[in-house]
C-alpha positions as a Python dict, from the first residue, in 0.01 Angstrom:
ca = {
    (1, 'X'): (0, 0, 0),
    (2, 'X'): (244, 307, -101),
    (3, 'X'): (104, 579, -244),
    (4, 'X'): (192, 670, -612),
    (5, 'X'): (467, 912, -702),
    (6, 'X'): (365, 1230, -943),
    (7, 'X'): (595, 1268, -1238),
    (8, 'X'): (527, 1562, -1464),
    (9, 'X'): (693, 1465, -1813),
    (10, 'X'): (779, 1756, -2024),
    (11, 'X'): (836, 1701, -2441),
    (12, 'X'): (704, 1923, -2712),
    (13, 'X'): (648, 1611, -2912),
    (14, 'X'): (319, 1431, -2883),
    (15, 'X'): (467, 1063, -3004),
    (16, 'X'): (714, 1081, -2705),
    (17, 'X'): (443, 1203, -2449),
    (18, 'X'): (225, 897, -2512),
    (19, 'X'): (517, 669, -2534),
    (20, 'X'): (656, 762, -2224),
    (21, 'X'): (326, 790, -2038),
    (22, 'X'): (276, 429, -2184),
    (23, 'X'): (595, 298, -1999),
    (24, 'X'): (529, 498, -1646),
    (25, 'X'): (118, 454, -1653),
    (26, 'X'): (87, 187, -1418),
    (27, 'X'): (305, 282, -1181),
    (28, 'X'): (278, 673, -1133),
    (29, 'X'): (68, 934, -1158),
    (30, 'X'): (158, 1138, -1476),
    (31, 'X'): (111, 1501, -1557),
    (32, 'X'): (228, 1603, -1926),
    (33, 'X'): (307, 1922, -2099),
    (34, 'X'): (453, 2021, -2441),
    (35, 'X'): (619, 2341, -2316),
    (36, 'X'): (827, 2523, -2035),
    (37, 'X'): (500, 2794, -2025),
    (38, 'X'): (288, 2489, -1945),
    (39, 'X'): (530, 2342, -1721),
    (40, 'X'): (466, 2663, -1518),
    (41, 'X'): (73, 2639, -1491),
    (42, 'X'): (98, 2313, -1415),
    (43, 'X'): (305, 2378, -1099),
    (44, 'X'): (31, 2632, -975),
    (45, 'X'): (-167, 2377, -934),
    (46, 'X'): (-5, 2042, -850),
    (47, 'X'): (368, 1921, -688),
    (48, 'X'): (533, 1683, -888),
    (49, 'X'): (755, 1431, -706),
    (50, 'X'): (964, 1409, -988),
    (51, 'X'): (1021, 1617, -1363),
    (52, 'X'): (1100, 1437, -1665),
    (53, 'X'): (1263, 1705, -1863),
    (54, 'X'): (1306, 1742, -2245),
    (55, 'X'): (1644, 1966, -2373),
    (56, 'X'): (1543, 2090, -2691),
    (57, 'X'): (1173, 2262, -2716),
    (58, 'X'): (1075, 2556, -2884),
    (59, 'X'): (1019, 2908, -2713),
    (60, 'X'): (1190, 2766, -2414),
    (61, 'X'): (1443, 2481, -2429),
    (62, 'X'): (1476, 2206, -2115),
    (63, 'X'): (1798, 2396, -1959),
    (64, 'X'): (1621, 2746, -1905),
    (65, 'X'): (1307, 2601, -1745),
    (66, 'X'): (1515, 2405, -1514),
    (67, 'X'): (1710, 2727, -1399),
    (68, 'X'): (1376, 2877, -1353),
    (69, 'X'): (1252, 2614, -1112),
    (70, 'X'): (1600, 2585, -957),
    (71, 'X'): (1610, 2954, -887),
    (72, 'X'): (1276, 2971, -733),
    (73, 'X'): (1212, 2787, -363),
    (74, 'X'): (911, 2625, -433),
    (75, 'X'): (1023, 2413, -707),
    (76, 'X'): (1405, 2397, -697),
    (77, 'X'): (1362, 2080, -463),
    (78, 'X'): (1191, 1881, -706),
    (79, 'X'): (1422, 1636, -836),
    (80, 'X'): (1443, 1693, -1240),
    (81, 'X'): (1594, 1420, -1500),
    (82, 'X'): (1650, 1565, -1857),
    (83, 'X'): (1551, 1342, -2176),
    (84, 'X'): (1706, 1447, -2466),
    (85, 'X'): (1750, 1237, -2856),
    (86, 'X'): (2044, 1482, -2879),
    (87, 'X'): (2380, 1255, -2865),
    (88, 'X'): (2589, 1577, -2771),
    (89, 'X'): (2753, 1481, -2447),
    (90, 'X'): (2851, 1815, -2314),
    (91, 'X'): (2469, 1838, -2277),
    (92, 'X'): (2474, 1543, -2040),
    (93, 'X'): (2782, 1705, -1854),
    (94, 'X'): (2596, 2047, -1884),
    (95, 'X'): (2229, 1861, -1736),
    (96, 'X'): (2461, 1719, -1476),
    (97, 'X'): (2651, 2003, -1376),
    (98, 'X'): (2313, 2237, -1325),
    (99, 'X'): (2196, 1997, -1084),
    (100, 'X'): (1952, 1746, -1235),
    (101, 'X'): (1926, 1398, -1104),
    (102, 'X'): (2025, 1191, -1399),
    (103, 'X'): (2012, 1249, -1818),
    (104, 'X'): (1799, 991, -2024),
    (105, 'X'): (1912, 959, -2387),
    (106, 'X'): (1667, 918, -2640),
    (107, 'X'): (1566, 651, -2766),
    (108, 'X'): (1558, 473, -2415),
    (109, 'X'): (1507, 182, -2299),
    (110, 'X'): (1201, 158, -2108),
    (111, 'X'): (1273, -75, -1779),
    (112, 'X'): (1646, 167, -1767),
    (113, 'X'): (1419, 416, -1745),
    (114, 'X'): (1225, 363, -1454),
    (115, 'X'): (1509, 238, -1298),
    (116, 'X'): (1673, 542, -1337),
    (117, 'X'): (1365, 750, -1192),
    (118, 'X'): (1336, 491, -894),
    (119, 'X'): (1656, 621, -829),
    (120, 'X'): (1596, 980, -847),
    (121, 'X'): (1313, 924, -601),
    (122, 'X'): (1474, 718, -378),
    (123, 'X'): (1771, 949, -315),
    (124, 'X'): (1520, 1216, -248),
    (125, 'X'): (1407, 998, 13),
    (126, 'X'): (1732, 922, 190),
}
């Protein structure tokens, strides 16, 4: 029996939290916060496998906190895959072009999306 995978999902919005932890519940191990501070606290304690990474939050927004973690060696090897409702595609290229693993678009549909973080976790793997 394989172990579960850790995915910390990151969105200041509550609805999309539970929605999201309602699609990945049975098959991972969730962590949640509503903020880049809290995605920070969360890290001193636990080691995602995986970061599910709202754009736009307030204080700071999905691109910053990914900089952060990219910039610092404990956390710049955890694989990161941005979520955003916002249709502007030079977000995407700009998501891609940082480094994250893939960019989910908002609303999504939920068997694309664990598809896409199978992925993700798979080519961390390999």
């Amino acid at each position: 029996m394989k172990s579960k995978k850790h995915i910390l999902i990151v969105d200041d919005v509550t609805t999309n939290l539970r929605y999201i932890g309602e699609v990945l519940k049975e098959n991972y191990i969730l962590s949640m916060a509503k903020s880049g501070e809290q995605v920070f606290k969360i890290l001193e304690k636990a080691r995602p496998d995986l970061i599910l990474l709202d754009i736009k939050m307030p204080q700071m927004d999905g691109f910053t906190v990914f900089s952060k973690l990219s910039s610092d060696e404990k956390f710049n090897s955890i694989p990161v895959i941005f979520l955003s409702g916002d249709n502007q595609e030079e977000n995407e290229v700009k998501g891609i072009e940082l480094g994250a693993k893939d960019f989910i678009r908002k609303p999504f549909d939920p068997e694309d999306m664990v598809l896409r973080i199978e992925r993700a976790l798979k080519n961390e793997r390999s």
